[in-house]
Z-matrix of the N, CA and C atoms (Angstrom, degrees):
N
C 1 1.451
C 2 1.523 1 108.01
N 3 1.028 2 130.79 1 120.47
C 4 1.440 3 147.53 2 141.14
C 5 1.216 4 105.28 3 -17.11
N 6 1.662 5 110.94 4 124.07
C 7 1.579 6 121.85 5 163.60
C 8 1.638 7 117.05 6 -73.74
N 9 1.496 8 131.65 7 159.31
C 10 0.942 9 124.39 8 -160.54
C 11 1.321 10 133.63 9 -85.59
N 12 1.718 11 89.53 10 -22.93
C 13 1.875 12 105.06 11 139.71
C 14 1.377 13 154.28 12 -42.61
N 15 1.477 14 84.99 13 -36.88
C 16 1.708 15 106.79 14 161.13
C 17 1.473 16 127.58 15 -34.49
N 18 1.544 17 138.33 16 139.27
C 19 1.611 18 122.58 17 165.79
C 20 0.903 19 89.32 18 -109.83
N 21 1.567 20 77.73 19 157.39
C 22 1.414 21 124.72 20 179.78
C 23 0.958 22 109.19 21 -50.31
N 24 1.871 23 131.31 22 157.03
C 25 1.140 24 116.31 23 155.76
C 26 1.270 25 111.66 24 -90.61
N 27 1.393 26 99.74 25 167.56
C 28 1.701 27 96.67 26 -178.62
C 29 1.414 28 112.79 27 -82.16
N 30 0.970 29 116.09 28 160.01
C 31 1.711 30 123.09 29 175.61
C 32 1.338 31 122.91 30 -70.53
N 33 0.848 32 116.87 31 131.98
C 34 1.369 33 133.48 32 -177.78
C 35 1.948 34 115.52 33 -66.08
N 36 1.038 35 113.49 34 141.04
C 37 1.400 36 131.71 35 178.53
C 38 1.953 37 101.72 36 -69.23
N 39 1.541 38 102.54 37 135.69
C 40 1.390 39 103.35 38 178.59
C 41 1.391 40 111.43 39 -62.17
N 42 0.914 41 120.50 40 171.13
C 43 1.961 42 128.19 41 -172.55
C 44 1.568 43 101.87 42 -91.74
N 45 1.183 44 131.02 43 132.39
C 46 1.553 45 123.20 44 -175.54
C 47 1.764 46 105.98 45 -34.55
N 48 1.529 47 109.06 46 -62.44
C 49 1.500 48 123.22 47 -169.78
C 50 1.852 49 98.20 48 -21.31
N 51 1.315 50 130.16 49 -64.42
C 52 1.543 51 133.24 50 166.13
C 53 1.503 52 123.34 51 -38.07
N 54 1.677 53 126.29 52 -17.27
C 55 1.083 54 120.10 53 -164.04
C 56 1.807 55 91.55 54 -111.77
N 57 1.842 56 106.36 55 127.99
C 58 1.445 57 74.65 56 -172.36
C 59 1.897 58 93.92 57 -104.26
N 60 1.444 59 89.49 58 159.50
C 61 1.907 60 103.91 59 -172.34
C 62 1.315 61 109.43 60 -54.16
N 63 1.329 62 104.30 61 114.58
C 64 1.555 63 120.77 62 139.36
C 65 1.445 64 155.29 63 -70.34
N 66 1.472 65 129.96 64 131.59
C 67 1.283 66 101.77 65 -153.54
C 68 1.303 67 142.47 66 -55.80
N 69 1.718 68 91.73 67 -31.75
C 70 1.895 69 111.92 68 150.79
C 71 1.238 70 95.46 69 -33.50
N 72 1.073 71 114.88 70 -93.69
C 73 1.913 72 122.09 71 -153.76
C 74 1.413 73 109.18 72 -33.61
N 75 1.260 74 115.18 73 -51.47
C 76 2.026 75 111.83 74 -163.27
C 77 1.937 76 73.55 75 -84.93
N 78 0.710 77 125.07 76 -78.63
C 79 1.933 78 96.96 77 -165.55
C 80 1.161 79 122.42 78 -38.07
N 81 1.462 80 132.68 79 -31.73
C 82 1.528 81 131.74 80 -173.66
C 83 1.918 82 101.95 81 -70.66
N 84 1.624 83 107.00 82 -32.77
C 85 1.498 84 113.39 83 -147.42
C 86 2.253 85 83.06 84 -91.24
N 87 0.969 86 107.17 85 -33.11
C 88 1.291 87 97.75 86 -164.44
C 89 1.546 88 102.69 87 -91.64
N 90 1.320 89 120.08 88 -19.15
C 91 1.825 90 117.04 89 172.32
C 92 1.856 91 98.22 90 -73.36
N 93 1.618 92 120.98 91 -9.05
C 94 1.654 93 107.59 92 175.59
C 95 1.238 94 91.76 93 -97.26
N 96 1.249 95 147.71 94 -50.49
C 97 1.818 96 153.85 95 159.85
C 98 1.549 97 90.17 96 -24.36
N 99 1.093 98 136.98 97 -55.17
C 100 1.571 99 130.14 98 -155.80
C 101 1.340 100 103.48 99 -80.79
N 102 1.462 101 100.54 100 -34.90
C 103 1.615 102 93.87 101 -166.90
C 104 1.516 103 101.81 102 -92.73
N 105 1.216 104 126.45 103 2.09
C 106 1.614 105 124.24 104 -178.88
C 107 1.713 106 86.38 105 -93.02
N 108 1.061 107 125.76 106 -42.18
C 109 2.052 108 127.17 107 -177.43
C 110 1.299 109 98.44 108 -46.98
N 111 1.544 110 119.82 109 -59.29
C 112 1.455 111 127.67 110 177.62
C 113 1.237 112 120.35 111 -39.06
N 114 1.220 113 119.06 112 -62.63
C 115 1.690 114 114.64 113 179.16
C 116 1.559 115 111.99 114 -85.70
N 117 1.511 116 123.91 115 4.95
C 118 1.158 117 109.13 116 147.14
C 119 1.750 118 124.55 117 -95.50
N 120 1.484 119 89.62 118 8.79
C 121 1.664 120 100.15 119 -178.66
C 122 1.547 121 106.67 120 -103.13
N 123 1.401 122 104.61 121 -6.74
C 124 1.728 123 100.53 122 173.10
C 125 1.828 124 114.26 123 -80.67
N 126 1.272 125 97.10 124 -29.46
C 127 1.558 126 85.05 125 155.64
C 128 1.413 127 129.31 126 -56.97
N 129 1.448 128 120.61 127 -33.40
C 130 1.809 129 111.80 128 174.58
C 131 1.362 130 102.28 129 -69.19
N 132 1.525 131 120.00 130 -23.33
C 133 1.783 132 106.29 131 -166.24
C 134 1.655 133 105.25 132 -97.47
N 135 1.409 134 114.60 133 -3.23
C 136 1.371 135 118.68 134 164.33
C 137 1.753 136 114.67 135 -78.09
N 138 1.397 137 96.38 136 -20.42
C 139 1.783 138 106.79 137 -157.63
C 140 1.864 139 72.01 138 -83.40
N 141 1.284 140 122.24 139 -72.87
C 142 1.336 141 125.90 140 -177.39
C 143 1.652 142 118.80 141 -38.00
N 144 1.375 143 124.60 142 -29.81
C 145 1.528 144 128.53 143 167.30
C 146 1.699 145 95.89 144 -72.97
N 147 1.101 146 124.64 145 -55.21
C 148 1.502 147 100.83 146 173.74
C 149 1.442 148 157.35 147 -70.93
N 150 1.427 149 80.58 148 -16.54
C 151 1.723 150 90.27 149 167.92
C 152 1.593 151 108.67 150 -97.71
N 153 1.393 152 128.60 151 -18.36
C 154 1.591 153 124.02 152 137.82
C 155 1.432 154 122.64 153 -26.37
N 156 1.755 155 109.12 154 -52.36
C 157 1.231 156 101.08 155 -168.37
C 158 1.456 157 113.81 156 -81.18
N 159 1.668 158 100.49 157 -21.24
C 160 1.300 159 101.51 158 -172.89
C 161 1.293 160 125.05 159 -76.69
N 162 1.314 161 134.15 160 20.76
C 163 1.142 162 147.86 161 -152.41
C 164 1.395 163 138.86 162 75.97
N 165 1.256 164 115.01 163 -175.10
C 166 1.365 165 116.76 164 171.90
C 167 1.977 166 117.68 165 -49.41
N 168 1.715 167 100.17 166 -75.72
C 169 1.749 168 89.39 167 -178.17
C 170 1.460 169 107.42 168 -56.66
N 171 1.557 170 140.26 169 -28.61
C 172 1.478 171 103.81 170 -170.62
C 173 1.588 172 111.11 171 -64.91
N 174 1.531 173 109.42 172 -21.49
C 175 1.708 174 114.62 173 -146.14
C 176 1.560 175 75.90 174 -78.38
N 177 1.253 176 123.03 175 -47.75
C 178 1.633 177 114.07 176 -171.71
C 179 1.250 178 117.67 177 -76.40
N 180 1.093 179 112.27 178 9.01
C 181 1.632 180 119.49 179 161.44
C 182 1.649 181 114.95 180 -94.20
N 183 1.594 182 97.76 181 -45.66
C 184 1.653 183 108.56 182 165.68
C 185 2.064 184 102.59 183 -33.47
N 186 1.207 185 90.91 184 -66.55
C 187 1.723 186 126.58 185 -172.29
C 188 1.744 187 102.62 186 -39.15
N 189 1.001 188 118.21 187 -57.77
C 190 1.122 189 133.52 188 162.79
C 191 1.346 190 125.33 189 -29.59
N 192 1.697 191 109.62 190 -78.32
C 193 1.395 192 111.33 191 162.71
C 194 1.368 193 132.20 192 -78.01
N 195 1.351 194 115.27 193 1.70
C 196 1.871 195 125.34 194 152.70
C 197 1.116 196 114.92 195 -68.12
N 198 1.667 197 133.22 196 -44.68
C 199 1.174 198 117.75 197 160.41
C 200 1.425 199 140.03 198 -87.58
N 201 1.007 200 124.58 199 22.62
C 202 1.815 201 137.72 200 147.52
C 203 1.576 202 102.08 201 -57.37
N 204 1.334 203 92.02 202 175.46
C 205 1.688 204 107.52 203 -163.50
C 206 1.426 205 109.73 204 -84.48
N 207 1.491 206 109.22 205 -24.19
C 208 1.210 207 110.03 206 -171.70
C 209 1.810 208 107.04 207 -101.41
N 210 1.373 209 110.37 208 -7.74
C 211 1.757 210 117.41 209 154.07
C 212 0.920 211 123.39 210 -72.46
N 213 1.502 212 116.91 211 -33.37
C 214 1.579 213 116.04 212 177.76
C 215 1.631 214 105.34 213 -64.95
N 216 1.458 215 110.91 214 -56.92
C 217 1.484 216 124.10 215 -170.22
C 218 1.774 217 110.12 216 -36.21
N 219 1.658 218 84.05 217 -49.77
C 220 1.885 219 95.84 218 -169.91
C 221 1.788 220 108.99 219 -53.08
N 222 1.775 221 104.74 220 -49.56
C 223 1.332 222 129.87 221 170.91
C 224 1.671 223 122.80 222 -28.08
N 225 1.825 224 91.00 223 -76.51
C 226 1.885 225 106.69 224 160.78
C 227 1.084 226 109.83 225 -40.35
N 228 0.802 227 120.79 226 -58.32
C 229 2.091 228 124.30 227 -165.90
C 230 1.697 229 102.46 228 -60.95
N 231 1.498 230 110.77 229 -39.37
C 232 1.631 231 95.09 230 -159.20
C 233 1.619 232 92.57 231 -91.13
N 234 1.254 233 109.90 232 -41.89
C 235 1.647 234 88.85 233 165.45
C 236 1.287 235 134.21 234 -75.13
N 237 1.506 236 128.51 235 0.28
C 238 1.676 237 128.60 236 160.24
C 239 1.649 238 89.66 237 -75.92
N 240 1.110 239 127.26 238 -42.65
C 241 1.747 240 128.30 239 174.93
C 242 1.459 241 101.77 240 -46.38
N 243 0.844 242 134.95 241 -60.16
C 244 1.734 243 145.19 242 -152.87
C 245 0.936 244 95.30 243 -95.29
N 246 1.419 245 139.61 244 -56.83
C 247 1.787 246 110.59 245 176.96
C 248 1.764 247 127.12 246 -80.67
N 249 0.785 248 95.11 247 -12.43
C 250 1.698 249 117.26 248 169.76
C 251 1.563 250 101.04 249 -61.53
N 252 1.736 251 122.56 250 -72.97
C 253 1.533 252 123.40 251 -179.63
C 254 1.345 253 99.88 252 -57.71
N 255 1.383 254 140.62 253 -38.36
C 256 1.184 255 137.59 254 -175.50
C 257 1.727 256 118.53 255 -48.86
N 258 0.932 257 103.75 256 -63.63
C 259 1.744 258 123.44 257 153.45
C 260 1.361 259 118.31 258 -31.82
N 261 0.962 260 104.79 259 -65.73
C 262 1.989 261 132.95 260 -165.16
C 263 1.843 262 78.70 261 -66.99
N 264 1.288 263 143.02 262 -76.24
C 265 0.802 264 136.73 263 -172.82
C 266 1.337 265 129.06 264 -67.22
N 267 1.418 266 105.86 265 10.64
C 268 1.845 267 103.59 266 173.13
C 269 1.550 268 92.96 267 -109.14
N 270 1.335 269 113.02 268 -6.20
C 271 1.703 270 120.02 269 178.56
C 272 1.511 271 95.14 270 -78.77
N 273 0.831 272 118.71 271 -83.04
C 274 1.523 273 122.32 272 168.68
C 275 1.318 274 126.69 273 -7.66
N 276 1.490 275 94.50 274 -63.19
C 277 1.524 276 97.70 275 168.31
C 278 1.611 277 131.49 276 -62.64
N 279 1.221 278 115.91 277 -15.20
C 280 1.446 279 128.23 278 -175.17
C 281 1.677 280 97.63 279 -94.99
N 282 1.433 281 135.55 280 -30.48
C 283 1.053 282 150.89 281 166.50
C 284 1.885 283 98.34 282 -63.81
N 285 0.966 284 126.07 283 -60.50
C 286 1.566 285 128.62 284 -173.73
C 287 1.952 286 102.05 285 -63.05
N 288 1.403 287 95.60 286 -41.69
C 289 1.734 288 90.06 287 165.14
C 290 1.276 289 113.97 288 -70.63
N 291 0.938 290 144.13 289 -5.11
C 292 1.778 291 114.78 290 -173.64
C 293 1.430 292 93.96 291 110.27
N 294 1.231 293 130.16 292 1.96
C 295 1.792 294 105.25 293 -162.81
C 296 1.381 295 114.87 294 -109.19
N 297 0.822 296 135.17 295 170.67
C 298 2.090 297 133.52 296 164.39
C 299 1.325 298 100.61 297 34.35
N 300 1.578 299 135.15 298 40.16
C 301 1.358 300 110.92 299 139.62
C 302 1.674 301 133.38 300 -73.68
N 303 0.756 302 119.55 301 -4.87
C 304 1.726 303 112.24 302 176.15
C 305 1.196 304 101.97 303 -73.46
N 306 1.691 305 103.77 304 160.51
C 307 1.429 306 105.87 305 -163.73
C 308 1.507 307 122.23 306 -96.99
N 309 1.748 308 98.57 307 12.32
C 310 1.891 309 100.82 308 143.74
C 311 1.165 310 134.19 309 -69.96
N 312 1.758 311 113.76 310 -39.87
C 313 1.157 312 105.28 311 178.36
C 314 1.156 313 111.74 312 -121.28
N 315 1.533 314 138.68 313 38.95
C 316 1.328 315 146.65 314 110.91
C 317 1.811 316 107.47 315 -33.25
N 318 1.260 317 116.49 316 -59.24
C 319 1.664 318 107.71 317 177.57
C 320 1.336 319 122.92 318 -87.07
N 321 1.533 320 118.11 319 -11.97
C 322 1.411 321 127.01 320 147.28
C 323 1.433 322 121.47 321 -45.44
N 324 1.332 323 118.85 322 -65.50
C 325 1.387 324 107.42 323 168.75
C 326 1.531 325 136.75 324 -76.78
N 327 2.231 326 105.22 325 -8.80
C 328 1.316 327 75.39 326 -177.70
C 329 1.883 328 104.53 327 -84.27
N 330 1.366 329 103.72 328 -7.40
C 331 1.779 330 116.80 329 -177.34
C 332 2.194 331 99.15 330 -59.05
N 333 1.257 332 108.77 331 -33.45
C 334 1.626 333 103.02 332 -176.95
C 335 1.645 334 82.17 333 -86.45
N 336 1.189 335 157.57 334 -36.33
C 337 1.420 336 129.53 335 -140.08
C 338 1.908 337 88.37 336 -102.80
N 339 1.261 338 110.20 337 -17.61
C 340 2.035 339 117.41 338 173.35
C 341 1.580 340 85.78 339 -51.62
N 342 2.033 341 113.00 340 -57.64
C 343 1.795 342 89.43 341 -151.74
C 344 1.606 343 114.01 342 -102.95
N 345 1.477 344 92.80 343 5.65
C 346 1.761 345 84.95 344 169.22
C 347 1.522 346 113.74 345 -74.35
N 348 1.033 347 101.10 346 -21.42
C 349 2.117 348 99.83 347 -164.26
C 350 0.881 349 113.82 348 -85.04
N 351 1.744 350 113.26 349 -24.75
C 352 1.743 351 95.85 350 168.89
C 353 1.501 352 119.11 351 -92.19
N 354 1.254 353 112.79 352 2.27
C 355 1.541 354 127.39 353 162.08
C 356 1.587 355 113.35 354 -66.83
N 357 1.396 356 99.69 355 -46.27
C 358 1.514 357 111.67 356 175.47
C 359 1.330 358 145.22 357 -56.37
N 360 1.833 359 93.01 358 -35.20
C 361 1.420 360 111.82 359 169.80
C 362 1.093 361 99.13 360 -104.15
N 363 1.424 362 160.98 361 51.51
C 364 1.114 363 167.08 362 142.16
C 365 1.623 364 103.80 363 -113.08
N 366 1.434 365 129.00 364 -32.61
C 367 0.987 366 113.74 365 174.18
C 368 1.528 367 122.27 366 -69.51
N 369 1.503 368 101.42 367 -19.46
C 370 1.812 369 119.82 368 -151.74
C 371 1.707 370 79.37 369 -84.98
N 372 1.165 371 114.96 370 -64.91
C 373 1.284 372 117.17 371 -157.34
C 374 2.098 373 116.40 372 -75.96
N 375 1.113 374 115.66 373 -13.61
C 376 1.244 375 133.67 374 147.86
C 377 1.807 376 107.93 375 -44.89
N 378 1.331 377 83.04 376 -67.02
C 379 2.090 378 101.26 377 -164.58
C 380 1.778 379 87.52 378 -64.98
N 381 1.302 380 128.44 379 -39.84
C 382 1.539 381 105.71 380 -155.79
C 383 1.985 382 97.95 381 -99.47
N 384 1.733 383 114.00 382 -1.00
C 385 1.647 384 101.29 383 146.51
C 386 1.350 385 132.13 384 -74.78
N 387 1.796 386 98.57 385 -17.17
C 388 1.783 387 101.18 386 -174.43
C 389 1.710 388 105.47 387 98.91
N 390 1.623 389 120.36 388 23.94
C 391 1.228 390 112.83 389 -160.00
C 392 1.393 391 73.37 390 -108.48
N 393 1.105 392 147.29 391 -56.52
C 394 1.166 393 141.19 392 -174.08
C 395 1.758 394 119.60 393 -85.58
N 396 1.563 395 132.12 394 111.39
C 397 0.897 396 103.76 395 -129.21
C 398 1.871 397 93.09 396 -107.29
């Protein structure tokens, strides 16, 4: 037993599971998720600088396994990754100026940056089938 001199300990911080998600929060947590995808996605665009350099058959070998199902998949993801941080980081930047910090239009912009991006990657991937011409 503890003498009566003893302090207290201090209290402990609630466990996330108690805090429920905010839209700040899942945007702040998924623009570091995006940007950790990114630099594991610079390895496919390094793999792609080398078989560029390496000529024609490697690049059409590159070519090859980019269009399988599971190249496309890798593809979608790093560009919903890349235009997503792209966004998230022009938010940021208007936040680093002085701008839309109050906490109306903190969810004002991240609610416009929710419906530009899937506009965005729909445009990218439209334009790179040739549907958009």
């Amino acid at each position: 037993m503890s003498s009566p001199d003893a302090p207290k300990p201090r209290p402990r911080s609630p466990h996330l599971q108690i805090y429920k998600p905010q839209l700040s929060s899942v945007l702040s947590i998924t623009h570091r998720a995006s940007g950790v995808g990114l630099t594991l996605g610079a390895v496919v665009f390094v793999v792609w600088l080398v078989a560029l350099a390496g000529g024609q058959d490697s690049y059409n070998t590159f070519l090859s396994y980019a269009h399988t199902i599971i190249g496309q998949i890798i593809l979608f993801g790093l560009s919903c990754a890349l235009i997503y941080h792209y966004c998230c980081g022009i938010r940021h930047l208007l936040w680093d100026a002085g701008y839309c910090l109050d906490i109306k239009d903190v969810y004002k912009t991240g609610y416009i940056m929710l419906a530009i991006v899937p506009c965005l990657i729909a445009f990218v991937w439209l334009k790179a089938y040739g549907v958009i011409p």
